[in-house]
Structure formats: C-alpha cells, structure tokens
C-alpha positions, -999 to 999 in steps of 0.1 A, spaced: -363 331 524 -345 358 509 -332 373 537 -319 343 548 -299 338 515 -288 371 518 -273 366 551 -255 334 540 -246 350 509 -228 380 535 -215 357 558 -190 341 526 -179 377 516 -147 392 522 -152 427 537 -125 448 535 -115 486 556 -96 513 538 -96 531 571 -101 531 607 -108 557 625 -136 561 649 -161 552 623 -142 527 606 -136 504 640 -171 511 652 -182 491 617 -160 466 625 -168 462 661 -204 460 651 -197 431 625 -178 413 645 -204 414 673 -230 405 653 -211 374 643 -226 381 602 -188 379 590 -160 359 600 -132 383 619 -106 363 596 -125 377 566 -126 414 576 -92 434 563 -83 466 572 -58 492 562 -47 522 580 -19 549 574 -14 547 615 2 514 615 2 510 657 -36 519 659 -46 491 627 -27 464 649 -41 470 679 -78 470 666 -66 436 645 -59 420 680 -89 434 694 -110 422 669 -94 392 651 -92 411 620 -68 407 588 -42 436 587 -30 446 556 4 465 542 -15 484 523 -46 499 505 -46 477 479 -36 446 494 -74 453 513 -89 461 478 -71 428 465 -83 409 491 -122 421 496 -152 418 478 -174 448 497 -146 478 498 -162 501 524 -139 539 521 -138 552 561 -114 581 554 -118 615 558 -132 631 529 -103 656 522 -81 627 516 -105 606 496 -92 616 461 -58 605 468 -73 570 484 -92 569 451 -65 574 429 -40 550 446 -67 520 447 -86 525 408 -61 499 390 -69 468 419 -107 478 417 -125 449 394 -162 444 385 -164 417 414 -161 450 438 -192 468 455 -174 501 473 -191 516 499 -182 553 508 -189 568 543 -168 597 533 -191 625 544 -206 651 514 -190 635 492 -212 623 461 -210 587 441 -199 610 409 -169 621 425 -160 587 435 -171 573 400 -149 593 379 -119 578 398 -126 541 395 -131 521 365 -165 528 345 -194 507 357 -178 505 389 -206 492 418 -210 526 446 -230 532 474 -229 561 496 -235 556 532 -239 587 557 -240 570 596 -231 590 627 -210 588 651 -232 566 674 -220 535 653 -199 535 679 -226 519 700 -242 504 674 -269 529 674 -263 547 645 -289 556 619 -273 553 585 -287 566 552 -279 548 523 -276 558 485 -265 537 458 -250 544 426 -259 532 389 -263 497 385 -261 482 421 -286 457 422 -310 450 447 -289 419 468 -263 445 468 -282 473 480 -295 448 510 -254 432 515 -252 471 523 -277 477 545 -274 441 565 -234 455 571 -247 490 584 -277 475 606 -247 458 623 -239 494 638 -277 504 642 -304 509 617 -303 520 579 -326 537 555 -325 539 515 -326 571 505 -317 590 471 -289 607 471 -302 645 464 -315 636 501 -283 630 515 -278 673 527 -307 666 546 -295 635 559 -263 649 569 -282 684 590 -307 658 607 -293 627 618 -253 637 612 -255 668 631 -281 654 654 -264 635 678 -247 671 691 -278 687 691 -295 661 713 -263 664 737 -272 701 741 -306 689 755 -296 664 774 -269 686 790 -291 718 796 -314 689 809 -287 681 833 -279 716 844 -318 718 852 -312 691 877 -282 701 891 -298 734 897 -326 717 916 -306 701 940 -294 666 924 -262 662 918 -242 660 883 -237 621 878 -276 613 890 -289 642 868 -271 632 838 -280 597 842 -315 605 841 -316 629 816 -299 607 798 -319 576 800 -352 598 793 -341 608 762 -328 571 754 -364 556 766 -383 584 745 -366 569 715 -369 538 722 -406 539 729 -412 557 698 -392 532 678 -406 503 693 -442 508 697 -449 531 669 -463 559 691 -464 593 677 -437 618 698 -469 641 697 -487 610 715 -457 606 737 -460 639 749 -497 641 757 -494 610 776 -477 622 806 -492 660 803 -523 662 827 -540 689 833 -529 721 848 -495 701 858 -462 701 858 -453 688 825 -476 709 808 -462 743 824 -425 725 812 -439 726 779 -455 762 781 -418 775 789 -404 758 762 -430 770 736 -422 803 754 -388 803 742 -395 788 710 -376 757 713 -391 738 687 -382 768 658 -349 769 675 -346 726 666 -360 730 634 -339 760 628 -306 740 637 -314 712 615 -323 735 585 -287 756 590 -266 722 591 -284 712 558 -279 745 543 -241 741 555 -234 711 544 -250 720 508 -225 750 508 -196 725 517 -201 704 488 -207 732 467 -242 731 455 
C-alpha cells in the first residue's frame, strides 16, 4: 500500500533537469519510458540550447530559459552537471530554492556539505552516484541522503533512479567505494569483455560473432546472479567439470592472478577518487 501511494504521490510531482548531458537524458529517457511522470511535467535546462530542444522533442519534455525557471517550476531538482561547474550552478539557483524542494545531486565526488552550504539552511539533499549505463536503464545507483530527508523522500528518490536500473541506500562515507566499484566498473568489465573478444578472434571467429558472445555471457552471468540469487562462486562451479575445459580456463586465470588484479583495480579507483575529493 505504500508503495502504491508513493508511486501516485511521484506521478503528481514536477521533476525538474538542471542539465543534460549523457546522464541527465538517460534519466529522463528512463522516466519517460517508465511512464511514472508525465513528459509535460519533466523540465529541463541546459547551457547548449540546440541539444535541450532536441531532447524536449524527443521526449515531450518542458524546456526552460533558464536554471531557475527549472528550479521555479519543479518540486524534485535533480543537479546533472559536471562537478567542476556545480558551485557556480549552486550559487545561481540558492535564492529560487524553497523548503518545498528535494535536490538530488549526481554530481560525481561531490559531498551533500558542499552542496548544503550553498542553498538555504535545512535545504532537503540527496546524493546519487549512477553510472553510465543509465543510458540503458541498467545502471546501479547508490544513494545518500542528507539531514532531514524523510523516508517518502528517500523512496521518491530511489523510484526516479530504478527508472534507469536499480538503486541502493547507502551512507555517504561509502560513497568512494561506490564510485571505484560500480562508477569505474562498467570500463573494467569492457576490458574483459574485449580481451574476451580478442580470445575469440584469435580462435578463429570473427570480431562481430565474438563480441556478441562475449558480450551476452557477461550480460547472462549478471542476470542469473541477480535473478536467482546464485552465488558467482556457485555460478562458476556449475559449468566447471572435472579435468575440463573450463576448469583449465580458470587455472590460467588464477595463474595470472586475475582476481588480485580486479580487486586491485577497484581498490586504486577508490583510493583515487578519495584523493580527488580531498580526503
């Protein structure tokens, strides 16, 4: 029951896009697919005036002159810029931001005090971190929110994010980790899939047929691991027999100490991205 009141309660809200880029349309394409928000209640704002029409024809969408006609005009505020401009976005919106507001930030490594000290005091924040695979609405999207969000805000959040994939609540001390794991991890998965490829190519298949398979193997992994609940460990030992071919696949790879090396990647990126926002 309350998820349906929830989803009514989303449905009459005015959502509104300072932003959009890559991230920013993928949102939008996901809401408006989704059919949770009316396209005539989504507004969007962009500095490249060409691109925010085209994706407002695309999508049925509100244009709007500015930054703050979106702020006037929204309830949920969600920030898709990049994170180097985001002070000057703040500073330019904080006199149109009310009480009524929830902002959402998707402004990478950037935390809900920075963006606090810009708007008006008890200002409603949450930090989102999706990837770029919102773009298929397959993202996973870690969510954060600030002092005195409440709970039907929290889920008006996530229902807006699931619309691009699948969100988790996190607290925001977690959100390095988040960005070395999931933010990173859609390049490091691409290096697998394309060595994967090269593996194939080399054995005689060619380039479009061994891409598509290593493809869809990693997407089927996934999906059989979200779907059924089965361990990856489980995963693996299901199509390892004896003395075969999978298991000498795997004794290579432990060989060259390809599970360190993933582990190792993930732990860099979150080291990085606590250097980047100076902690």
């Amino acid at each position: 029951m309350q998820t349906v009141q929830i989803t009514m309660t989303l449905t009459e809200k005015k959502i509104g896009f300072v932003g959009t880029g890559k991230m920013g349309s993928a949102i939008i394409h996901g809401l408006t697919a989704s059919s949770l928000i009316k396209p005539s209640n989504i507004y969007a704002s962009d500095i490249d005036e060409t691109a925010l029409n085209g994706i407002a024809n695309k999508y049925g969408i509100t244009p709007c002159a500015d930054n703050n006609e979106v702020v006037d005009q929204s309830d949920v505020i969600i920030l898709a810029v990049k994170p180097q401009i985001l002070d000057t976005v703040l500073s330019g919106i904080k006199n149109h931001v009310q009480a009524r507001h929830l902002v959402i930030s998707i402004a990478a490594g950037i935390p809900i005090r920075f963006i606090a000290k810009y708007l008006p005091a008890d200002t409603k924040i949450i930090r989102i971190m999706p990837n770029i695979t919102a773009t298929v609405r397959a993202a996973p999207s870690a969510l954060s929110a600030g002092t005195g969000v409440t709970q039907e805000e929290i889920q008006t959040a996530k229902y807006i994010f699931d619309s691009v994939g699948s969100t988790v609540i996190v607290s925001e001390d977690l959100m390095d980790a988040v960005t070395g794991l999931s933010g990173s991890g859609p390049a490091f998965v691409s290096i697998f899939i394309e060595a994967m490829t090269d593996a194939g190519v080399y054995c005689g298949l060619n380039r479009n047929t061994s891409l598509t398979l290593a493809a869809q193997t990693v997407l089927g992994s996934a999906k059989m691991i979200l779907e059924t609940g089965v361990h990856p460990a489980s995963l693996k030992d299901m199509v390892t027999s004896p003395a075969g071919t999978t298991i000498e696949g795997i004794h290579e790879l432990e060989m060259h100490k390809v599970r360190a090396g993933v582990m190792g990647a993930v732990i860099a990126a979150v080291k990085r991205s606590k250097e980047l926002g100076g902690k």
